[in-house]
C-alpha positions as CSV (number, residue, x, y, z in Angstrom):
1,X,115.4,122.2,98.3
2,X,111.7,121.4,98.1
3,X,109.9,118.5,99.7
4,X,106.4,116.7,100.1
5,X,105.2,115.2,102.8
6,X,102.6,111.7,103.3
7,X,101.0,109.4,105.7
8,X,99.7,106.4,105.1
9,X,97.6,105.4,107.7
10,X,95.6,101.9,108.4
11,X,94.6,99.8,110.7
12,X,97.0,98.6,112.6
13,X,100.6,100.6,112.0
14,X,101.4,104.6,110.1
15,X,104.2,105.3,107.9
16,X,105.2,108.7,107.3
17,X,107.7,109.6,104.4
18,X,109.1,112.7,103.1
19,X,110.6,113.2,99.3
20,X,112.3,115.3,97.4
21,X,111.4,116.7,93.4
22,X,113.8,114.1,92.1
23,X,111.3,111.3,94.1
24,X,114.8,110.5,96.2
25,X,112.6,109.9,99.8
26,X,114.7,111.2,102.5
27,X,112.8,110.9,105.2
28,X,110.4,107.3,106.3
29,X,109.5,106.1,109.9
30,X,106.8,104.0,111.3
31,X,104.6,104.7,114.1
32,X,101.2,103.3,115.7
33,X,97.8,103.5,114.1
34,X,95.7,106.3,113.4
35,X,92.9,104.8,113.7
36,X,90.1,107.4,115.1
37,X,87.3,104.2,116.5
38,X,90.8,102.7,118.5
39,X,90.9,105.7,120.7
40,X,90.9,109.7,121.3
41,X,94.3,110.0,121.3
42,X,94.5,109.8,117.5
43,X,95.2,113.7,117.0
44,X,98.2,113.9,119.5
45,X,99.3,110.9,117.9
46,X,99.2,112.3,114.2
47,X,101.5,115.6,115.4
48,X,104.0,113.0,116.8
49,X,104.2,111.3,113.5
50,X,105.1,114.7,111.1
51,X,106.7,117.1,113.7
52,X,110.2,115.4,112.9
53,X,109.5,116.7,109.2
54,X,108.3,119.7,110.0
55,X,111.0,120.6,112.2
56,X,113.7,119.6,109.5
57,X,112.2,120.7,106.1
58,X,110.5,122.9,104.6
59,X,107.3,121.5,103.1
60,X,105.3,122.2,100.0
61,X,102.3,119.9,100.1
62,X,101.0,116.7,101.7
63,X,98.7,114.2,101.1
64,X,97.2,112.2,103.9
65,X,96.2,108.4,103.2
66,X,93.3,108.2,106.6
67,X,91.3,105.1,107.7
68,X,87.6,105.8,107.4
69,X,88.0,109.0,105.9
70,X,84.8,110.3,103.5
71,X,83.2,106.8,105.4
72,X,82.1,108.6,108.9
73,X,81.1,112.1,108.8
74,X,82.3,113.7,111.9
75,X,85.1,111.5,111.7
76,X,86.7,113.2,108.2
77,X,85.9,116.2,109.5
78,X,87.9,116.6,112.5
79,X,90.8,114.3,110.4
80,X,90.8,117.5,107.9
81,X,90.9,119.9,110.3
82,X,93.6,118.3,112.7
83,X,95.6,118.0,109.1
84,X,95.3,121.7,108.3
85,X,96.4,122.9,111.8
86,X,99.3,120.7,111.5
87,X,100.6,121.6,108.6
88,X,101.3,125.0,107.4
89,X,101.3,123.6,103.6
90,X,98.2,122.9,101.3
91,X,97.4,119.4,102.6
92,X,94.6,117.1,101.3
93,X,92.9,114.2,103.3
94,X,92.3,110.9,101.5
95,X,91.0,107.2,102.7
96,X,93.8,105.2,103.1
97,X,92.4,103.0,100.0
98,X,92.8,105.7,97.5
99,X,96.4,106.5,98.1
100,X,96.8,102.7,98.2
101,X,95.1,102.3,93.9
102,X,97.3,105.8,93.1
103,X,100.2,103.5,94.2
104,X,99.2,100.6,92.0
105,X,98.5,102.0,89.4
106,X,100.1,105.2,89.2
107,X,97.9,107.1,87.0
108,X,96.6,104.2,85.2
109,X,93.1,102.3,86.3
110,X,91.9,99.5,87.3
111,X,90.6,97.7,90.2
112,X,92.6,97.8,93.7
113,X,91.8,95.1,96.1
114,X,92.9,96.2,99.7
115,X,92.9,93.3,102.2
116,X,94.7,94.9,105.7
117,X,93.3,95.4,109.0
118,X,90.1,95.7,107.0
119,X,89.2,95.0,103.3
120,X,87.9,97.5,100.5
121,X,88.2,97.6,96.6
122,X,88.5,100.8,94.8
123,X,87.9,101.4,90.8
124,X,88.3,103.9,88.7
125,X,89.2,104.1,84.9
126,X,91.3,107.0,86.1
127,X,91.3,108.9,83.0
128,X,90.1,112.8,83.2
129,X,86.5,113.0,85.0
130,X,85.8,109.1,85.2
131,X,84.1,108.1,88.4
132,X,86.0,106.5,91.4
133,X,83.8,103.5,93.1
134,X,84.3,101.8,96.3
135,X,83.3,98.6,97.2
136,X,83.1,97.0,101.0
137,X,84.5,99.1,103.5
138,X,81.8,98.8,106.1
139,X,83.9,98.4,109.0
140,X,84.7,95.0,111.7
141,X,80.9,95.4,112.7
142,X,79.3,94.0,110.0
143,X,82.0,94.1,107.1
144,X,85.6,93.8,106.2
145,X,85.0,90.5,104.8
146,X,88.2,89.4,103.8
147,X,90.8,90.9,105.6
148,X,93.5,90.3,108.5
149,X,90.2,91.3,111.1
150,X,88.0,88.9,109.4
151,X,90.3,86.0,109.2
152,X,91.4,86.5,112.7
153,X,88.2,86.7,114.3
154,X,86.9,84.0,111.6
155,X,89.8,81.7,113.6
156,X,89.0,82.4,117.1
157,X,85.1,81.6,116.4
158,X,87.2,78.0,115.1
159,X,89.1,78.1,117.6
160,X,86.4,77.9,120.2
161,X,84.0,75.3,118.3
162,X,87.3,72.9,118.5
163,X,88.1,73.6,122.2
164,X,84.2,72.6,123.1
165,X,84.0,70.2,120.7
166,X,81.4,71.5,118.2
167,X,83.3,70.3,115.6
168,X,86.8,68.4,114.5
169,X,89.0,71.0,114.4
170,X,90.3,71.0,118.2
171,X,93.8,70.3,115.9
172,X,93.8,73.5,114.2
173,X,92.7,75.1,118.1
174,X,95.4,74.2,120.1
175,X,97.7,75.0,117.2
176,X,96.6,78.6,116.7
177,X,97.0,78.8,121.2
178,X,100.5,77.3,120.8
179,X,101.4,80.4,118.3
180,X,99.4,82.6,120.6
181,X,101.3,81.0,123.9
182,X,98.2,80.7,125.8
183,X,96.5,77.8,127.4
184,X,92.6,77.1,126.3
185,X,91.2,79.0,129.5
186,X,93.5,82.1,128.9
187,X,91.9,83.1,125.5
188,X,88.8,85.1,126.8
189,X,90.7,86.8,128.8
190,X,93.3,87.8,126.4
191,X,90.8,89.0,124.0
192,X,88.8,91.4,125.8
193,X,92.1,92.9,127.7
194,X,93.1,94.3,124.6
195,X,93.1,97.9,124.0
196,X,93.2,97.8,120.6
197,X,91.0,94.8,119.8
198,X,91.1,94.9,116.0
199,X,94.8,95.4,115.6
200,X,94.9,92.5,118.4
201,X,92.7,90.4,116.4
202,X,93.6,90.8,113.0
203,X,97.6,89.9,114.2
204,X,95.9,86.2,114.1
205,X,95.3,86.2,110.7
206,X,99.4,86.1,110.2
207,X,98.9,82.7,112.6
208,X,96.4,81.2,110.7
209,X,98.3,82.4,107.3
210,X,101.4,80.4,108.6
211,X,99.3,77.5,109.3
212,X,97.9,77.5,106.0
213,X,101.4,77.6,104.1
214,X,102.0,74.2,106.6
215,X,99.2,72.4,105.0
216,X,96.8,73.0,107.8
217,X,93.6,72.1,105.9
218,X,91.1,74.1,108.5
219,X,93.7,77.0,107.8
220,X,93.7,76.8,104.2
221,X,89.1,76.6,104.2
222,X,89.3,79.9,106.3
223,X,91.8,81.8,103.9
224,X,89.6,79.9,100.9
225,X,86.8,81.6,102.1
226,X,88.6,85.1,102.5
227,X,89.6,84.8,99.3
228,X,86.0,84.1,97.9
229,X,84.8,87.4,99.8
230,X,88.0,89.5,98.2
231,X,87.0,88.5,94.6
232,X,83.3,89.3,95.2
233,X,85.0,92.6,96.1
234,X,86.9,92.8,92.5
235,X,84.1,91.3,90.5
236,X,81.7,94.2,92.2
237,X,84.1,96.5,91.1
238,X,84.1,95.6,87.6
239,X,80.5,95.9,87.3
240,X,80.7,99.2,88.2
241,X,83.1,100.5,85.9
242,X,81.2,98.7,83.0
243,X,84.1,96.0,82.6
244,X,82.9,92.4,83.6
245,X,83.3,90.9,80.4
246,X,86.9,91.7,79.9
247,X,90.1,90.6,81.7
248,X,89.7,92.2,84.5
249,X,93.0,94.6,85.1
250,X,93.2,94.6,88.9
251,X,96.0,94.5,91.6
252,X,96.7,94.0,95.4
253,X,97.7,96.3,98.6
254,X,97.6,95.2,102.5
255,X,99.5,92.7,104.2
256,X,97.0,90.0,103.6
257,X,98.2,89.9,100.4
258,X,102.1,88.8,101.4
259,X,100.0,85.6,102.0
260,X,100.8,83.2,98.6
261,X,97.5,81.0,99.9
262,X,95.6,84.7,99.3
263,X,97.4,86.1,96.6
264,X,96.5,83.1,94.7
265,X,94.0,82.2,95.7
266,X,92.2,85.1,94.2
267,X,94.5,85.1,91.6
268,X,92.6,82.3,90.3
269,X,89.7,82.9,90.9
270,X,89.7,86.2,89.0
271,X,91.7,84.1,86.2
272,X,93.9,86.8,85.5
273,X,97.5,87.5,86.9
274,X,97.7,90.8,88.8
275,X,99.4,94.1,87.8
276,X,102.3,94.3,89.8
277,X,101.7,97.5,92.5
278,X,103.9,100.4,90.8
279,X,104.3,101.8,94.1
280,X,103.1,100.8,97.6
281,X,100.2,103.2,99.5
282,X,102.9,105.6,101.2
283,X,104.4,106.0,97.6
284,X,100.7,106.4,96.4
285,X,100.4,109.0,98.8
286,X,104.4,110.7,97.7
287,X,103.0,111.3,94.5
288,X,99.5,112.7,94.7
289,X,101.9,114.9,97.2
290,X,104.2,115.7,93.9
291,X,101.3,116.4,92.0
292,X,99.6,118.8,94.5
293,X,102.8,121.2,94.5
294,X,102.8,121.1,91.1
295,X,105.8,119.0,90.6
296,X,106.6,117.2,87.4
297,X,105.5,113.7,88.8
298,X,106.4,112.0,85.5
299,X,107.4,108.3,85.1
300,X,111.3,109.0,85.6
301,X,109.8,110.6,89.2
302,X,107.6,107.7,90.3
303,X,110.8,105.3,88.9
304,X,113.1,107.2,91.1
305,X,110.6,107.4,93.8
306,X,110.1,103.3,93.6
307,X,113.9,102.7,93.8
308,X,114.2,105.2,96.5
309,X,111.3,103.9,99.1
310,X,112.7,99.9,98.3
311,X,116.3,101.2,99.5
312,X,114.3,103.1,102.4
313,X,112.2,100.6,103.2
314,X,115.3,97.7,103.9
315,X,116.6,100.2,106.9
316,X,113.4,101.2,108.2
C-alpha cells in the first residue's frame, strides 16, 4: 500500500501525519517545534519526528509545511536539504502558511489569515498560474502583529504599566500573574529563563484570551486591537489580488483563532462570515503530499481525508 508523508510545523508545536490513497491517515503524533531561530537542534529534532514513518512505511512523497521557510535565505536552504537527506522520496519544502491556505481552501482561493505563534495572510486566486501573495510575516522583532506572540508580549508590557502604576490596569496584572502562578517580583525572572521565549510568551495570549471571554475589559482592548492588525492583514491581501470591492472570501488557521473574542472580532470587521477551513494545515500539507505522487486527490479523497484526521485528531 502506498502512503504520503507531512509536517506541519509552527511556532510552538509539529505534527506529523501519514495517509494512505483512500485519504484514511494512519499515522499522526505531535512533537516540539521546528522552529530554526529557537535553537540548533532543529535538524536532529526533524529526523525524530518522521523516522517512526520511515521505519514503518514505505513512502511516496512528502510535503513539508516549515516556519520561515522562502522568508530567510540560509534558513530554507539548509531546511531543504535536511528534508532531502531524510527522506528517500521526492519531498518539497513549503512555509507553514501555505500548507495552512491549501487546507482551507483546498484548491479553491481566497485569502488565509494565519494568527499562531506568529501572524501572516496568504492570497492567491489559486486557479492555473495566478500569483500567491503574502502579507506580514516579518517575525517577533518588528512584526507578527496579531498573533499568540503579539498578544502575549502586548500583555506583559500591561502587565508591568499596572504593577508600577502607569496606568489602571493593576486588575488585569495580578490577574494574568494569578494564571501564571507567580508573584509580581517573579515575572522578570521567569521571562528571560525561558529557553524558548516566543513559544513562552505567546502561551500568554491563551491567559489573556480566557480573561477576555470573562469580561475582562483590558483583555478584550488587547484582543480588539489584535484583531484590527489581523484584518489589516486580510484587507492587504485583497488589494493585492485585485478584490477589495467584493465580499471578501477569506478564512482562518492558528490557535488564535479558537478564540470567539478573535474570530469575531475580525469576523466583523471584515463584514463577511468566514469559509469554513476544509482541512486544517497538516491536512493541507496530506494533500499537496497526494498530489505530488500523483494520486487522484479528488473531493471524495480530501472528504475521506477530513473524516479521517477529525477521528485521528480525538486520540492524539
Amino acid at each position: 500500500m502506498a502512503f504520503v508523508l507531512a509536517l506541519d510545523a509552527g511556532g510552538t508545536k509539529t505534527l506529523m501525519a501519514m495517509a494512505n490513497e483512500q485519504g484514511a491517515v494512519t499515522m499522526l503524533r505531535s512533537g516540539p517545534s521546528l522552529d530554526p531561530t529557537s535553537g540548533a537542534d532543529w535538524p536532529e529534532l526533524f529526523c525524530q519526528m518522521v523516522k517512526p514513518a520511515l521505519d514503518q512505511q514505505a513512502v511516496q512523497a512528502a510535503v513539508m509545511g516549515m516556519p520561515f521557510h522562502d522568508e530567510l535565505k540560509a534558513l530554507s536552504q539548509e531546511q531543504d536539504i535536511v528534508a532531502a537527506q531524510a527522506l528517500p522520496c521526492p519531498v518539497l519544502v513549503q512555509n507553514d502558511v501555505r500548507v495552512a491556505f491549501d487546507g482551507a481552501f483546498a484548491g479553491t482561493g481566497g485569502v488565509l489569515v494565519l494568527a499562531g505563534t506568529g501572524s501572516m495572510a496568504w492570497a492567491s486566486l489559486n486557479k492555473t498560474g495566478d500569483p500567491h501573495f503574502r502579507i506580514g510575516g516579518w517575525g517577533d522583532s518588528f512584526g507578527d502583529e496579531g498573533s499568540a506572540y503579539w498578544i502575549g508580549r502586548e500583555s506583559l508590557a500591561l502587565v508591568g504599566r499596572g504593577l508600577d502604576c502607569r496606568n489602571e490596569t493593576k486588575t488585569f496584572a495580578h490577574r494574568v500573574l494569578a494564571e501564571m502562578a507567580l508573584r509580581p517580583d517573579e515575572l522578570i525572572d521567569w521571562v528571560y529563563a525561558q529557553k524558548n521565549r516566543r513559544s513562552a510568551i505567546a502561551a500568554i495570549a491563551r491567559i489573556t484570551g480566557r480573561l477576555a471571554e470573562a469580561g475582562d475589559k483590558d483583555a478584550q482592548v488587547i484582543l480588539g486591537r489584535a484583531c484590527d492588525c489581523l484584518v489589516e492583514h486580510a484587507n492587504a491581501a485583497a488589494r493585492l489580488l485585485g478584490t477589495a470591492d467584493a465580499p471578501m472570501r477569506w478564512s482562518y488557521a492558528g490557535g488564535v483563532f479558537e478564540n470567539a473574542c478573535v474570530l469575531n472580532g475580525v469576523r466583523d470587521r471584515i463584514g463577511s462570515e468566514p469559509h469554513i477551513p476544509v482541512l486544517p494545515p497538516i491536512g493541507g500539507a496530506l494533500l499537496r503530499a497526494a498530489q505530488l505522487a500523483g494520486w487522484r486527490a479528488d473531493d471524495t479523497f480530501i472528504e475521506g481525508l477530513s473524516m479521517s484526521l477529525n477521528k485521528a485528531f480525538q486520540l492524539l
